[in-house]
Structure formats: structure tokens, C-alpha cells
N, C-alpha and C positions, 0 to 999 in steps of 0.2 A: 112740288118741292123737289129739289135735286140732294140727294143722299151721296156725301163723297162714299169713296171705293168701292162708286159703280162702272160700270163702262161709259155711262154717259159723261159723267164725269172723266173718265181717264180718255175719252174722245176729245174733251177740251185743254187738257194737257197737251194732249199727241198735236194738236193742229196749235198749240205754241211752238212746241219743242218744231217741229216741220217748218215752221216762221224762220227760224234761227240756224236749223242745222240740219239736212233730212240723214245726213248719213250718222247715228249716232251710236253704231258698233264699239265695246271695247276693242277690238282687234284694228278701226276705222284710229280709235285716238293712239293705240301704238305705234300706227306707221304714219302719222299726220299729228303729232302733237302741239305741234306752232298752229293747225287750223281747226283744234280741237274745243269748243265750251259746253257742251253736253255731252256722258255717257247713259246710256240708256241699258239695264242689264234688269234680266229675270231670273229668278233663280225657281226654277218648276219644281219643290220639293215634291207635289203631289197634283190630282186636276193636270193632267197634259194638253184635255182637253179646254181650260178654260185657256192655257197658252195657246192654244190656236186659233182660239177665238179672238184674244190679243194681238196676235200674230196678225191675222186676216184686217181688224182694225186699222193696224199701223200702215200694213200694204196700202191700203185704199185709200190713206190718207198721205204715202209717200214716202215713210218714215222708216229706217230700217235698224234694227236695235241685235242685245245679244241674248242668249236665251241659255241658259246653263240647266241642264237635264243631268241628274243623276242616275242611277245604274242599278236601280231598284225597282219594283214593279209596281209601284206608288207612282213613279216617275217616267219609268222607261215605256216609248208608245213608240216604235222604227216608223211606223206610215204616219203622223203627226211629226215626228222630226223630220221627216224627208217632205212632208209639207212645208214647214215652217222653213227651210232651211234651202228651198226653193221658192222661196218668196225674196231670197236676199239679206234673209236675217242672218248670224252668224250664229252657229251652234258651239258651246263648249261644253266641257266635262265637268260636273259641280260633284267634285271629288269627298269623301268622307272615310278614307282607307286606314286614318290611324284609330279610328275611332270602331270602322271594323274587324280589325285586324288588335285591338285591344293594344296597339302598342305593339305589340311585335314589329318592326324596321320590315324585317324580310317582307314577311305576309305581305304588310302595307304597299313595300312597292310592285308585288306580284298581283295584287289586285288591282291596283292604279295600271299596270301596265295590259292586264285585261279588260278591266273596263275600256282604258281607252283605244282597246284595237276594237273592241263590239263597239263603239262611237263611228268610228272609222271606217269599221263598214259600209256605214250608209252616208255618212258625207266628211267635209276637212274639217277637221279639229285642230285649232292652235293657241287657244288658252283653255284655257282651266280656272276655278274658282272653289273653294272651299268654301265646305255644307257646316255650318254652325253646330250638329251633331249637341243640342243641349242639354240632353240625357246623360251622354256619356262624360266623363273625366279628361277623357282625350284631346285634345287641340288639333281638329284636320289640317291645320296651318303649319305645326311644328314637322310636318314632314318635310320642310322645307329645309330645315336644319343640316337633313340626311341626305337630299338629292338635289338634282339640278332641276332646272325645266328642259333645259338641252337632251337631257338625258331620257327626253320621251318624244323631242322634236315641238316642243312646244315655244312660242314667243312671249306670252305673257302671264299672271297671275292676278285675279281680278281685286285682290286687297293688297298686294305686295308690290304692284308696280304701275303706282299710281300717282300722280306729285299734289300737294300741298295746298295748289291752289282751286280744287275743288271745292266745294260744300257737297258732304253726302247726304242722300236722304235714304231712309228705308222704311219699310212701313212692317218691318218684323214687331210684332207684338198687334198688328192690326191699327198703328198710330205711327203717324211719321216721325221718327226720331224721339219715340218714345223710352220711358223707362222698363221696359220689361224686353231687354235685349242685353241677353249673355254674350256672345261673340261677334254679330254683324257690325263690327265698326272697322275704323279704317282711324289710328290715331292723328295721322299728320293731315286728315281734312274737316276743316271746319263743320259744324255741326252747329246749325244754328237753329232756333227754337221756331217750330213750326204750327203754325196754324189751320192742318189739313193741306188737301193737295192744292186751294186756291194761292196757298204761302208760295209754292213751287213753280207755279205759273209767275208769280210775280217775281221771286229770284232770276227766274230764265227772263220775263222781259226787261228786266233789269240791265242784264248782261251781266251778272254774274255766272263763274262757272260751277255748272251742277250735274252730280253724278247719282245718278238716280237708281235703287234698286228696288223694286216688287218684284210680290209674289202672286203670279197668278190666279192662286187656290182662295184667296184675299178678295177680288174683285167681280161683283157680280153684275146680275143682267135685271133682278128686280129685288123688289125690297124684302121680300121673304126668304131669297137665300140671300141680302146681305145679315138677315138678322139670322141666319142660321151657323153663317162665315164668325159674325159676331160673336155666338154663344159659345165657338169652339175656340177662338182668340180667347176670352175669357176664361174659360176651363184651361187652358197653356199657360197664360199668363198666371195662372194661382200658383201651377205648377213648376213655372220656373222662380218666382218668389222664393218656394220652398227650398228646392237646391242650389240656390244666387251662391249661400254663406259659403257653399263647398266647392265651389268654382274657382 
């Protein structure tokens, strides 16, 4: 029996998505958007190790996607991103500065502009994407309000600079396009009701356009840590119920 957000499973995706489009970089749809119908984006809140194993996947099957590493030590691995990021994939900054910096402006942009020279370090960085941060009260997106992207030499924003005719999927809540997501959306891209990641497969053979986002930490290699990935989706998922009303 095949258990989706396995790898086996996300093997059968990658070699659709590779049918259709093998370069499916966000940074690939910013300077090609006339030859763009898949983005393919990771956001490694945690497990950097499981993005590599993803990572190493997508290579072998040809596929090259965007991988957004935070600047926390849940996330940050320098010898896995210089792997990953020597495979061809593209690396960004999955930013969460107003939400550490509690709102202070300054702080915010004095961490953003730290974190992203230790990115830097070890390879190019030119977008960025905002950490959903669902704990906090903060919106890591409204720092957008106060700054530029220019203003750190960056080209894009993985929720702010995106057009319409996508369909996003995410699998935050451990369910694609489920109910138990605070901030991962994207308003002006259709969201259409999914039935697992076969649903996905079938939009992309379709030819529909799909912008697709996981999380690593999410997908496993056998059925005892998916049900382990499971048990922890579910203990999150209570807990964002809880504070939805005050969001």
C-alpha cells in the first residue's frame, strides 16, 4: 500500500512535474514567466536533513526546485545547503524578522540583513520568502510595508510576487490545502480542494498552472516516521485552532 507524504510517493510527483517542466525554480519563473506552469518551493522550517534527501531525489530525477532555509538551528545546516545548492537547486532566505524582532522595524531589518549575509556566505541568494511564524502575532510579510527587496539586492518574494494564474498547494497543516493554516496562502491564487498529492499529479497533467509548497520535515521514508510526522501535525494542528480567533 502506498501512504502519501512519503517519498515514494513524492518520487511520483517529481517524475510528473520533470514530464512538464524540469527547471521549476522560483527565481527559474521570475526571469521566464511566459515559460513558466510549475513552481516547486520548500520551505525547511526544521529536518534539513530530510531536504536533502529531497534534494538528492529531485537531482536524479532531473528536477530542480527552490528550497528556503531559515536562520535558526532547527534549520540552518551550511554543508546540506552547499550540498543542495550545488545540485542546481536554488537557495533562499525564509525570513521571520518581524516576528523576532517583536515588531521593532529597526531590529527587523538588522536581522534580515544578517541573516542574509550568513546565507551569502556559502551561496547566491536572491529571493526570499516569509516563515508563517504562527505562534507569534506578528505578520513576517508586513515587513514588506517598511522595506524594499532592492534594499537587500534581492529579485523576488515567494508570496508577494506571484500572478493569479496559479493554483497553490501546501501541505502546512500535514493536508494539502487544508484547514488548519494561519498564514501560508497566497490570496490571488486559486486554491482548489485537494484530494492528497494524487490531486496534484493530476492538475499538472492537466496543464493546469501549479505552485507547489512542502515541507520537508512532512515527508517520510517509511510508515513509522510518517506516523510519527503525523502525531506531531496533529498536536500543531490543536494548537493552532486554539489561537486561529486571535490572529
Amino acid at each position: 500500500m502506498e501512504y502519501d507524504f512519503t517519498l515514494k510517493t513524492y518520487e511520483r510527483l517529481c517524475q510528473t512535474l520533470s514530464s512538464v517542466q524540469k527547471d521549476c525554480r522560483f527565481i527559474h519563473y521570475l526571469e521566464h514567466k511566459n515559460d513558466s506552469q510549475i513552481i516547486l518551493r520548500h520551505d525547511v522550517d526544521r529536518k534539513p536533513k530530510n531536504a536533502l534527501r529531497m534534494a538528492k531525489l529531485e537531482h536524479r530525477i532531473g528536477l530542480r526546485s527552490t528550497y528556503y532555509f531559515r536562520c535558526v538551528p532547527a534549520s540552518f545546516d551550511a554543508e546540506i545547503i552547499r550540498q543542495i545548492s550545488g545540485m542546481g537547486h536554488e537557495i533562499g532566505y525564509h525570513y521571520e524578522v518581524m516576528s523576532k524582532a517583536k515588531g521593532d522595524l529597526r531590529k527587523a531589518k538588522e536581522i534580515f540583513q544578517e541573516d542574509l549575509e550568513r546565507l551569502r556566505s556559502i551561496c547566491e541568494i536572491r529571493t526570499a520568502c516569509m516563515h508563517g511564524s504562527p505562534s507569534s502575532d506578528k505578520n513576517n510579510i508586513d515587513f514588506w510595508k517598511y522595506a524594499m527587496l532592492s534594499d537587500f539586492g534581492l529579485l523576488g518574494e515567494a508570496y508577494s510576487n506571484i500572478g493569479g494564474e496559479f493554483h497553490y498547494c501546501t501541505d502546512t497543516g500535514g493536508k494539502w490545502n487544508g484547514n488548519n493554516n494561519i498564514r501560508d496562502k497566497i490570496s490571488i491564487c486559486n486554491m482548489p480542494s485537494l484530494q492528497g498529492t494524487k490531486s496534484i499529479i493530476s492538475e499538472v497533467s492537466s496543464g493546469s498552472h501549479v505552485y507547489i509548497n512542502s515541507h520537508p520535515e512532512r515527508w517520510a521514508e517509511s510508515f513509522f516516521e510518517l506516523s510519527y510526522y503525523r502525531m506531531k501535525d496533529l498536536a500543531m494542528n490543536v494548537l493552532k485552532a486554539a489561537i486561529r480567533p486571535r490572529r
